[in-house]
C-alpha positions in Angstrom: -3.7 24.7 -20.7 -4.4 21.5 -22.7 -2.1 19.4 -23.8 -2.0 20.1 -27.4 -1.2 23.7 -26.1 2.0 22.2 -23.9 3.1 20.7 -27.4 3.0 23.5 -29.2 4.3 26.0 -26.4 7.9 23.7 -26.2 8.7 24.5 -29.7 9.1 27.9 -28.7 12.1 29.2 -26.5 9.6 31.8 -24.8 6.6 29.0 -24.6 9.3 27.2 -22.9 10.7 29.7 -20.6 6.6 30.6 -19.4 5.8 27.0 -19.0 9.1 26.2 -16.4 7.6 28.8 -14.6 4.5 27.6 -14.3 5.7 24.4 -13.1 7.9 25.9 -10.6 4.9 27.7 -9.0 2.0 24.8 -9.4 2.8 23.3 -5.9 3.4 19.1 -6.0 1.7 17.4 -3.4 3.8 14.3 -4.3 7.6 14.5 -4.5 8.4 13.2 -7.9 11.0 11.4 -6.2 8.4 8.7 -5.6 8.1 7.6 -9.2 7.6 4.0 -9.6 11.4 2.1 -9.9 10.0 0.2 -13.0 8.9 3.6 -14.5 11.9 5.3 -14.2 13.8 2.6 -16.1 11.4 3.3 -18.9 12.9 6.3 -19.4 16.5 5.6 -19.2 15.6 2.8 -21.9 13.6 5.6 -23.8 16.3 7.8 -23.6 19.1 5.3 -25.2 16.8 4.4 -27.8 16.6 8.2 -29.2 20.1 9.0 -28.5 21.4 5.7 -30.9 18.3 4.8 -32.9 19.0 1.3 -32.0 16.7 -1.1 -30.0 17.8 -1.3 -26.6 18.7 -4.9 -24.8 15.6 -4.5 -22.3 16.5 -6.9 -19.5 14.6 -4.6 -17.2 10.7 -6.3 -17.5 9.6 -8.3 -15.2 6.3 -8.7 -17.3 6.1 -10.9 -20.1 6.7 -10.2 -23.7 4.6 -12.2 -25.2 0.5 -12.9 -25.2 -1.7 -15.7 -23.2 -2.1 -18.6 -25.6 -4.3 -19.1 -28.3 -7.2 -21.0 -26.3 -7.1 -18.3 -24.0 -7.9 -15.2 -26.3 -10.2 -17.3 -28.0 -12.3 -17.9 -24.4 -11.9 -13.9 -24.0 -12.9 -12.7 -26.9 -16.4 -15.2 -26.7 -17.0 -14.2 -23.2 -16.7 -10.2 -23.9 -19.2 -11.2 -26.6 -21.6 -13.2 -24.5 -24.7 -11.1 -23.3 -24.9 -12.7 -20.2 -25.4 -9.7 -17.5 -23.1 -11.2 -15.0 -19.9 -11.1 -18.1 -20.4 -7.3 -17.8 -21.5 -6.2 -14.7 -19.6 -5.4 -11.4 -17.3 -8.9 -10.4 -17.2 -7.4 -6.9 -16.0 -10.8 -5.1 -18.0 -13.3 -7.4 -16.2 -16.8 -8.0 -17.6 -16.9 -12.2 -17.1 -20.7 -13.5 -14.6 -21.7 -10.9 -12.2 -19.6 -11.8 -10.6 -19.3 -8.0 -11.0 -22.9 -7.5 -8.9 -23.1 -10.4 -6.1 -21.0 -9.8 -5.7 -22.2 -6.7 -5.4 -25.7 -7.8 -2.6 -24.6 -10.4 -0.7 -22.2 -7.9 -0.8 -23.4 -4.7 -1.6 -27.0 -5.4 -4.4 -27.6 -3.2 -8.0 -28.1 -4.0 -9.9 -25.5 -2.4 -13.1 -27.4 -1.4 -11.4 -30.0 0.7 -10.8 -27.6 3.2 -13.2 -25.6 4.4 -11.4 -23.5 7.0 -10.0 -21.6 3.9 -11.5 -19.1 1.1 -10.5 -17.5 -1.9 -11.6 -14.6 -3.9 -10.8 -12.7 -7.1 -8.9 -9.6 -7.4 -7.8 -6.9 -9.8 -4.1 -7.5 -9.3 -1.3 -8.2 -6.9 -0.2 -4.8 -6.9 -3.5 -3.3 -5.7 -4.7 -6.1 -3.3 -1.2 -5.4 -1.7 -2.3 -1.8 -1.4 -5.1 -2.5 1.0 -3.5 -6.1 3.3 -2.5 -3.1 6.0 -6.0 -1.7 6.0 -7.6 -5.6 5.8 -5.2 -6.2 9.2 -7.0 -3.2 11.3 -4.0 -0.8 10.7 -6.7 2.4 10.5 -8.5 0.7 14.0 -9.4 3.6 16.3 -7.6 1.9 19.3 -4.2 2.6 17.5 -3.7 5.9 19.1 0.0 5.8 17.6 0.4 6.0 13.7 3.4 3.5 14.6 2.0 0.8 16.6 1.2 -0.7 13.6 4.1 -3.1 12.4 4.7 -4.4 9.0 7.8 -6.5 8.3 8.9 -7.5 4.9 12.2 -8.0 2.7 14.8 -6.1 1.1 16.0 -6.3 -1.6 12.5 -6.2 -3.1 10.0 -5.2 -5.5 8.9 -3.2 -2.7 4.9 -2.0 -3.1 4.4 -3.1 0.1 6.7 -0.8 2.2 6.1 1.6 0.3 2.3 1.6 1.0 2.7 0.6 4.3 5.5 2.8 5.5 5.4 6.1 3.1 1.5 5.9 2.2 -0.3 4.6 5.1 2.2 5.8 8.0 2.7 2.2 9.9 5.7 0.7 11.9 7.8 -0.8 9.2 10.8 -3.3 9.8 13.0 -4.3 7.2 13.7 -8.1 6.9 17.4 -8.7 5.2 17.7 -11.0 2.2 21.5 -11.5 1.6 23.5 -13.2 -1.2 25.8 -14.7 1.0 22.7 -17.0 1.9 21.1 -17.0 -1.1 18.9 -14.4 -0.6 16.7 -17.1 1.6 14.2 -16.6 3.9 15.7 -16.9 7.9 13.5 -16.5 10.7 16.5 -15.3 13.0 17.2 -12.4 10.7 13.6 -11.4 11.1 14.0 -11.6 14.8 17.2 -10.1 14.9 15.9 -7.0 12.8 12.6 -6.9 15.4 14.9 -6.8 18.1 17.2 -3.9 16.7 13.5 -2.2 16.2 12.8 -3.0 19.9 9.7 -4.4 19.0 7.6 -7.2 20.7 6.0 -8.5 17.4 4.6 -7.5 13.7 1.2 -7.0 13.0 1.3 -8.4 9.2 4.5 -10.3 7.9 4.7 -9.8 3.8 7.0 -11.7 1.8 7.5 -12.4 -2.0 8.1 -15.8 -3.0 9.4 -16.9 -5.6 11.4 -13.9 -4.7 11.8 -10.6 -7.0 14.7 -9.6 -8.2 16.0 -13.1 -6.3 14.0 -15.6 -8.2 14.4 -17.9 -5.4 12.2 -20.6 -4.0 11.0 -21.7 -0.9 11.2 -24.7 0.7 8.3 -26.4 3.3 10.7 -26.3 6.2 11.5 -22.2 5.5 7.3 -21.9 5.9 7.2 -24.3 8.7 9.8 -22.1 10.3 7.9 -18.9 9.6 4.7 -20.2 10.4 5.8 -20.8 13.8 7.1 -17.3 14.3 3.8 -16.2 13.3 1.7 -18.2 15.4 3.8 -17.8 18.6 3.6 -13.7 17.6 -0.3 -13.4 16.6 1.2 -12.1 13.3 -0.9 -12.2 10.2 1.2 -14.0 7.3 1.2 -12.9 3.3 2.7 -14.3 0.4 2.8 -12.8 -2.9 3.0 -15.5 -5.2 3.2 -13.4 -8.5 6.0 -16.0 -10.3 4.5 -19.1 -8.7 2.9 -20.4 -11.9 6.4 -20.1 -13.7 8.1 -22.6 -10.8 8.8 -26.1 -10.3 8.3 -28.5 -7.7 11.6 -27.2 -5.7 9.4 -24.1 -5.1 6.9 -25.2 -2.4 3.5 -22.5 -1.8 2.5 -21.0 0.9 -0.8 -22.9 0.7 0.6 -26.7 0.4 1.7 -26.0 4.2 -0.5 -23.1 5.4 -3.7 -25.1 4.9 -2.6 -27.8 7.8 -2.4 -24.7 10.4 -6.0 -24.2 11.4 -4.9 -21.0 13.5 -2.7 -19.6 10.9 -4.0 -16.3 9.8 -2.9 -15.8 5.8 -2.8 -15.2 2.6 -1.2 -16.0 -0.8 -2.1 -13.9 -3.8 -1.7 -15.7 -7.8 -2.1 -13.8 -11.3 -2.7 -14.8 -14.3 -0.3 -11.6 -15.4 3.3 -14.2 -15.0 1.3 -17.3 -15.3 -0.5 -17.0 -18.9 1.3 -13.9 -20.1 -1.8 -11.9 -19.5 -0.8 -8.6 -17.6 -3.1 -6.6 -18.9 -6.1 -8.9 -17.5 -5.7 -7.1 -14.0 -6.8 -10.3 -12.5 -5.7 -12.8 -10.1 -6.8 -14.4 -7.2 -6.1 -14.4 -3.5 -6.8 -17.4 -1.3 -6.4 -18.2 2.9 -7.8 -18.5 6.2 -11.7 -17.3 6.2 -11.2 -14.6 8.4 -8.4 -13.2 6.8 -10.4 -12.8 3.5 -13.3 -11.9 4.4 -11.2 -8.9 6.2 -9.7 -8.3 2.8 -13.1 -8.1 1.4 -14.9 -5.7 3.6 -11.7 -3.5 2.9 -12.1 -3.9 -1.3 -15.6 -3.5 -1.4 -14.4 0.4 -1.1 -11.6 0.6 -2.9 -13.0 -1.5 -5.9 -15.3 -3.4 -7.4 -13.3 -6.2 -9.1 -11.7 -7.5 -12.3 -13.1 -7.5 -15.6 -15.6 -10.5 -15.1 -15.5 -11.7 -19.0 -12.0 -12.5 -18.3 -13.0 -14.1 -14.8 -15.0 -16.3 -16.9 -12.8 -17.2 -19.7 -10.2 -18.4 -17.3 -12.9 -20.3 -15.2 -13.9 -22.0 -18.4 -9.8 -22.5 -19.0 -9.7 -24.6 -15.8 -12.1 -27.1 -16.3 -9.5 -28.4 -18.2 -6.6 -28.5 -15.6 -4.6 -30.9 -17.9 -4.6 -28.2 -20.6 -3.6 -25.4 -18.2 -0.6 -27.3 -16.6 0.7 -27.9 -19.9 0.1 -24.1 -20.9 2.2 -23.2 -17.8 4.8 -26.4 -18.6 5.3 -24.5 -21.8 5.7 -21.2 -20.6 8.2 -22.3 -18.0 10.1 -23.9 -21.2 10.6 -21.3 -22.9 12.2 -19.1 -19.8 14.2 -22.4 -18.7 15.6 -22.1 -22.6 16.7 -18.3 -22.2 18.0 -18.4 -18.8 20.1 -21.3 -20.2 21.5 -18.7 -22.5 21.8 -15.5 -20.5 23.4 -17.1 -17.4 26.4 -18.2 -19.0 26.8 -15.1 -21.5 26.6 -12.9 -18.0 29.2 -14.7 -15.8 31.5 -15.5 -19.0 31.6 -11.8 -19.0 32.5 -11.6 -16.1 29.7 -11.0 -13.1 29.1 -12.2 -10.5 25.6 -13.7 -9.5 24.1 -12.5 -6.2 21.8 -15.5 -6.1 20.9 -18.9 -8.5 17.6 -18.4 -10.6 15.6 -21.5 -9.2 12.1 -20.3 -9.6 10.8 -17.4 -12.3 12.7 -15.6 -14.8 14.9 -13.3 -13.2 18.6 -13.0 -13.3 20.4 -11.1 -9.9 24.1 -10.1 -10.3 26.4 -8.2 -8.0 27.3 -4.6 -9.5 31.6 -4.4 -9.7 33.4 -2.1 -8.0 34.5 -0.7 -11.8 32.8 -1.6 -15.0 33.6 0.2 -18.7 36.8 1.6 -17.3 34.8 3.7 -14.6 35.4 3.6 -10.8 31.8 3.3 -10.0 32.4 5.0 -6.5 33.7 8.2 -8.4 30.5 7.8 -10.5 28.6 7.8 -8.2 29.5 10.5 -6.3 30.0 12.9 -9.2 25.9 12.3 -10.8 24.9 12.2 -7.1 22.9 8.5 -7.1 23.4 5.7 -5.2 25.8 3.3 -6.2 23.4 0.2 -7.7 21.2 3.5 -9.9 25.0 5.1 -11.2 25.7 1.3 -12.1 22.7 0.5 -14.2 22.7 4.4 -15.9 26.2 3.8 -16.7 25.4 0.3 -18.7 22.5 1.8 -20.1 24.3 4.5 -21.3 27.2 3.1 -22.6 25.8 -0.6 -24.3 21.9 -0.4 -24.4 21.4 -3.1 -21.8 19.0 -2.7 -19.3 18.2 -3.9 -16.2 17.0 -2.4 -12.8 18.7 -1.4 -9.9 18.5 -2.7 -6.2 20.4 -1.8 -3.3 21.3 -4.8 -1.2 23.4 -5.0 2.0 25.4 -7.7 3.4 24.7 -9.7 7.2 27.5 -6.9 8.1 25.5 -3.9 7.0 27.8 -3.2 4.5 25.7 -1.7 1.0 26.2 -4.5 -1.9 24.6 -2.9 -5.4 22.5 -5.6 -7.5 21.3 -5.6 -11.0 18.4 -7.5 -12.2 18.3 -8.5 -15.4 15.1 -11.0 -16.8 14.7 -13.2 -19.5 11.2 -11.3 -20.8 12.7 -10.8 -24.5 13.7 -12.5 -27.2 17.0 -13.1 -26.2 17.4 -16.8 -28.3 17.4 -14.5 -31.6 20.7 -14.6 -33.3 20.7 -11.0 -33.8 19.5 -9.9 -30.2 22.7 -12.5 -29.4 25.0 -10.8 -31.9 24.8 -7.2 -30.6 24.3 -8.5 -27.1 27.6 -10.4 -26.7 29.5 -7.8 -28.4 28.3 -5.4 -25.7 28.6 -8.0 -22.8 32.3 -7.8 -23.9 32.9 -4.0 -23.3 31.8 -4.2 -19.7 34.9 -5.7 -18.1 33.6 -6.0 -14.2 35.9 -5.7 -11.5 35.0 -6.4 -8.5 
């Protein structure tokens, strides 16, 4: 049955009636509890949207809303027009113009060439590079004889692609890594440790964190690196960063790269986009740079999964870089404008009345601590009565009730306690005077009590 047919079949009560059966006896392969966190917020948003016919506050993206700058789309649109072969051919793992040299110059503020120990490549996306890091560190090897004796530790709360790929899709070991708010939501070795221990494990095979963090947009400092570089080394533990927000931080946010590079025996990686970085998501293209070995383990694992980005837009960006000038200030600029709206939506959160979970020091998001009521309603009671977790009945309930959205994480506290989180970004136009109008007379329904 085509599409057009399933249209035309729900505006009939029978059509309707056939086609639940028909679902009910196609048999899933995938539960459809597995839907992407960030796709199931899109409906919720959907769903308020209809239901009011007004425009919903979406707090939820952590993609930008607005479009890489002017000198950017003007270097796109030549190169997609240039017949050169290599423009519109396979990328595979070709360097076009410097591009890599670039990026890593502008994210993890080194200069590639000097050091010769370490490589970079292109790639077609932080999400889908993450995807393969398990295969790239031997986790499909013939000499595991134990689906499990591969171990992956990373952090929660977290955008989590990694333990989900690593744990649910590719059947490894995987040990959870606590971030808490009661320290910031920092990275500590000892919790690592601590969490290895509970495991009664010797070691991880692959160490993955985010930094700056998501939903904590929280830096890093040098000694927090030195400290897990050290783990790593003494474990034989291969080290990744994703680095998604770095192009949107300051100095106080230190890469992986800037201290990685001095540890010849390190094995790493830190992966950059331009998605964050120039407001250019739908580029699919970033870069991922680190020691030799580690990379060129990466690459035998892509070159059959696929066959890189879009190389006109490799070469746009290349071209972008040889002014590195220009491109800070692009960034500079970028990071204004979120500095400007965090300055607003901070203050409008906690005057009414939440609580942060975390400060926003590097990126754009904003991480609260759900109440214990909010709107009148005893989220416990909510909770139980719709059958969700507490931080999911939390965010519905807002949705529902005021049109602002954000996205859900379920955090614990160093006594194992649950703590519910809301994320909420700054990836809208949230300096408008209207968006400000309806906002703060919504903010002033919620009444958190914690």
């Amino acid at each position: 049955m085509d599409f057009g047919n399933i249209l035309r079949e729900l505006k009939r009560p029978l059509g309707r009636f056939y086609l639940i059966c028909y679902a009910c006896w196609m048999p899933r392969r995938i539960p459809p509890s597995g839907i992407n966190l960030f796709q199931s917020i899109y409906i919720l948003l959907d769903e308020y949207q209809r239901r009011t016919g007004q425009p919903a506050f979406n707090l939820s993206l952590g993609n930008p809303d607005g479009v890489p700058p002017e000198a950017i789309r003007r270097l796109e649109a030549a190169f997609a027009q240039d017949p050169g072969y290599d423009y519109h051919t396979y990328a595979e793992d070709k360097d076009l113009l410097g591009f890599c040299a670039g990026m890593v110059e502008l994210h993890g503020r080194i200069r590639l060439a000097e050091h010769p120990h370490l490589r970079a490549t292109p790639i077609a996306g932080i999400k889908s590079a993450t995807a393969v890091i398990p295969l790239a560190c031997g986790l499909h090897l013939p000499d595991r004889r134990r689906r499990d004796e591969f171990v992956v530790a990373s952090n929660l709360p977290a955008y989590d692609v990694i333990g989900t790929w690593a744990e649910h899709y590719l059947g490894a070991r995987r040990v959870v890594w606590p971030l808490y708010s009661a320290e910031d939501m920092r990275l500590c070795v000892a919790h690592l440790e601590s969490a290895l221990s509970r495991a009664h494990l010797q070691r991880p095979d692959l160490v993955f964190v985010i930094r700056p963090g998501n939903p904590a947009s929280v830096a890093v400092t040098a000694a927090e690196w030195q400290a897990l570089i050290g783990f790593c080394l003494e474990h034989g533990s291969r080290l990744v960063n994703d680095a998604a927000y770095a192009g949107l931080s300051d100095e106080n946010c230190v890469p992986l790269a800037q201290v990685a590079k001095d540890y010849p025996d390190l094995e790493w990686l830190e992966l950059y986009s331009v998605s964050k970085s120039f407001s250019d998501p739908g580029a699919r293209l970033g870069t991922l740079v680190g020691s030799r070995d580690f990379v060129e383990d990466y690459i035998t694992i892509k070159g059959n999964t696929d066959s890189g980005p879009v190389p006109a837009l490799m070469a746009a960006y290349g071209r972008f870089f040889a002014d590195l000038p220009a491109a800070r200030r692009a960034l500079e600029d970028l990071r204004d404008l979120y500095r400007r709206r965090l300055e607003y939506v901070i203050p409008a959160f906690r005057k009414a009345g939440l609580l942060q979970a975390c400060p926003t020091d590097a990126g754009f998001f904003t991480l609260w601590k759900a109440p214990r009521r909010i709107l009148g309603v005893d989220l416990a009671e909510e909770a139980r009565q719709r059958g969700l977790g507490a931080p999911e009945a939390c965010n519905r309930l807002v949705i529902r009730e005021t049109g602002i959205v954000g996205v859900h994480f379920a955090g614990r506290d160093p006594e194992g306690r649950p703590e519910p989180l809301l994320r909420y970004a700054v990836c809208a136009d949230v300096l408008n005077r209207g968006f400000q109008d309806r906002f703060e007379e919504q903010l002033a329904l919620l009444k958190p009590e914690y």
